[in-house]
N, C-alpha and C positions, 0 to 999 in steps of 0.2 A: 486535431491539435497540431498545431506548429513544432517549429524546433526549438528545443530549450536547452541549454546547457547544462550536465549532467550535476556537476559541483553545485549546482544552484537551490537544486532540488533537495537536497539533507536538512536536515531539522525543520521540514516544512509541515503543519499543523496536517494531519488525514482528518476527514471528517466526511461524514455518511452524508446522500442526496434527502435526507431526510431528517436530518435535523444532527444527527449522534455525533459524537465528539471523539474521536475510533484512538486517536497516535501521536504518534511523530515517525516521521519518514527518516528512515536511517540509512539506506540505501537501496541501489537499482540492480537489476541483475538483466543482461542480455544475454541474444544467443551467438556465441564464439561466429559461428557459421554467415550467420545472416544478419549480424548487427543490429536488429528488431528486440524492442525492450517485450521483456518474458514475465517480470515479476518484479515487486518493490520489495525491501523488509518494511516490518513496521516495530517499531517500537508501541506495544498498544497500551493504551491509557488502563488503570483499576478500574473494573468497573465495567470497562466496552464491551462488547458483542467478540470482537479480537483477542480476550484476557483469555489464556490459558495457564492452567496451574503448574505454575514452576516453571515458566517461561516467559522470556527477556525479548525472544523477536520473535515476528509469522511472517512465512513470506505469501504475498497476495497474488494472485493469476493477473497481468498488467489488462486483460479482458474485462475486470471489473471494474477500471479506473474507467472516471465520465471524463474527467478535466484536470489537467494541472494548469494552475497559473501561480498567484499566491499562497493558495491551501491546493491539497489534493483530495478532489472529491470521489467519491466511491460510491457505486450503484447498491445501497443496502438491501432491495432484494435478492443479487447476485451471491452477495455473499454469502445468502442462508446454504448455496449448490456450489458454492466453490472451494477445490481443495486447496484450503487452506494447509500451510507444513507450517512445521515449527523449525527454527533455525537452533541446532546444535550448537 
């Protein structure tokens, strides 16, 4: 993946390598130290593979991101083993 401008990337549609409709990208989280992106939040759609009860965002391992360009796609096997948090 290239370089994209961080601002660019909020309200951009997540959606699973395989067909699923997961979000919307709410924000990115890096590491202080090493400036390498860690995790996205997501705002996850009713319904998705993402919806947790009584939660508003998850934040994603950036490991299971395939692509950003216009939507950001995610590796939906990945996600079945990835620790997924819920955002306080």
């Amino acid at each position: 993946m290239g370089k994209i401008p961080g601002k660019i990337l909020f309200d951009k549609r997540v959606v699973g390598d395989e067909g699923s409709v997961l979000g919307i990208l709410k924000d990115i989280v890096f590491d202080e130290q090493t400036g390498k992106l860690v995790s996205i939040e997501v705002e996850p759609f009713e319904n998705s593979i993402l919806m947790r009860e009584g939660v508003k965002r998850v934040l994603i391992p950036y490991r299971v991101v395939k692509s950003i360009k216009d939507i950001v796609v995610l590796y939906e096997s990945e996600l079945q083993n990835a620790p997924i948090r819920v955002v306080e």
